[in-house]
N, C-alpha and C positions, 0 to 999 in steps of 0.2 A: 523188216528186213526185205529185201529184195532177191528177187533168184539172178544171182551174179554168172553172165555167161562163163564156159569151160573153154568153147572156141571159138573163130571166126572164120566162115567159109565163103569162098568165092571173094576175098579182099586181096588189096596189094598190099606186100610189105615191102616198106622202107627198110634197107640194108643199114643205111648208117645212122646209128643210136645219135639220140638230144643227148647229150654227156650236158650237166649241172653241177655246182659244187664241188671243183676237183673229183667226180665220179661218185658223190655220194646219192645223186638221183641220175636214173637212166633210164630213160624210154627209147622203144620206135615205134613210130609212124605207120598205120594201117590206113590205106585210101580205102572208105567205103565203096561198092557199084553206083550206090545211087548218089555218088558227093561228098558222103560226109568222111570224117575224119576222125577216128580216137588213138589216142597212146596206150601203149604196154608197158608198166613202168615198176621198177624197183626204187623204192626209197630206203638206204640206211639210217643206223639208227644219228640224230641230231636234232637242230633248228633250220630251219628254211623259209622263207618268203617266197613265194611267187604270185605275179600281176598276171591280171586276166585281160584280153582282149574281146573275147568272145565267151557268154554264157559257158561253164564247164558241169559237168556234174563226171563224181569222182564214186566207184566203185571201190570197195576195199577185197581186195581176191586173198589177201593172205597177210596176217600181221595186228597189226593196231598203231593207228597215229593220235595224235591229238591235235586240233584244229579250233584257229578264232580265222573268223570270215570278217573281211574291214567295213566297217560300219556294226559291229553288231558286239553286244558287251559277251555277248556265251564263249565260253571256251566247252569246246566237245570232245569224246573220245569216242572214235570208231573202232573197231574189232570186223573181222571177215564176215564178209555178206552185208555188210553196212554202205550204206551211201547218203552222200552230202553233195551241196548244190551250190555253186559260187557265181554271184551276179557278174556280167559284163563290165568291163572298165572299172574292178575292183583290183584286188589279190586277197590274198590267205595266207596265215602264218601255221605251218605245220612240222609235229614234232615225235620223232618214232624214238622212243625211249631205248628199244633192245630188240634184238633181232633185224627183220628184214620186214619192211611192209609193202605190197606187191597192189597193185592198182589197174585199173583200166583208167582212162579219162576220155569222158566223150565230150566234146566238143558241139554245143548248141546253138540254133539259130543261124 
């Protein structure tokens, strides 16, 4: 497990949330200092698909999803304080059973 940040200081935030799935995934937008870029995001509970553009790797802050990565036979389940890594010019198929699953997502490369 990883030590999952609590905050992020000295970042900009984006005011107007990524709204997904009629509202069932929500993030904003944090501009790094030095460039880079992660999301803050709430996922309900469902199915979802998302395509990657850019390396991600995804922090789990609160909840539990479960996750297959495209190209790859494992289906996984994360729990808080877990983190998973999803190639460029892929997507992910992830699935929050019950409750709310809360994430960071950093954006790599």
């Amino acid at each position: 497990m990883s030590s999952i940040p609590s905050e992020f200081r000295g970042v900009t935030a984006v005011a107007k949330a990524n709204v997904y799935f009629d509202g069932k995934v929500v993030s904003h937008t944090l501009l790094l200092p030095e460039g880079g870029r992660k999301t803050l995001g709430l996922i309900y509970p469902g199915k979802f698909h998302f395509g990657t553009d850019k390396a991600e790797r995804m922090e789990i802050v609160a909840g539990e999803c479960t996750v297959k990565i495209e190209g790859q036979s494992a289906t996984n389940t994360y729990g808080t304080g877990a983190t998973f890594e999803v190639p460029a010019k892929s997507g992910f198929d992830i699935e929050v059973k019950r409750d709310i699953c809360e994430y960071i997502c950093t954006f790599l490369g």
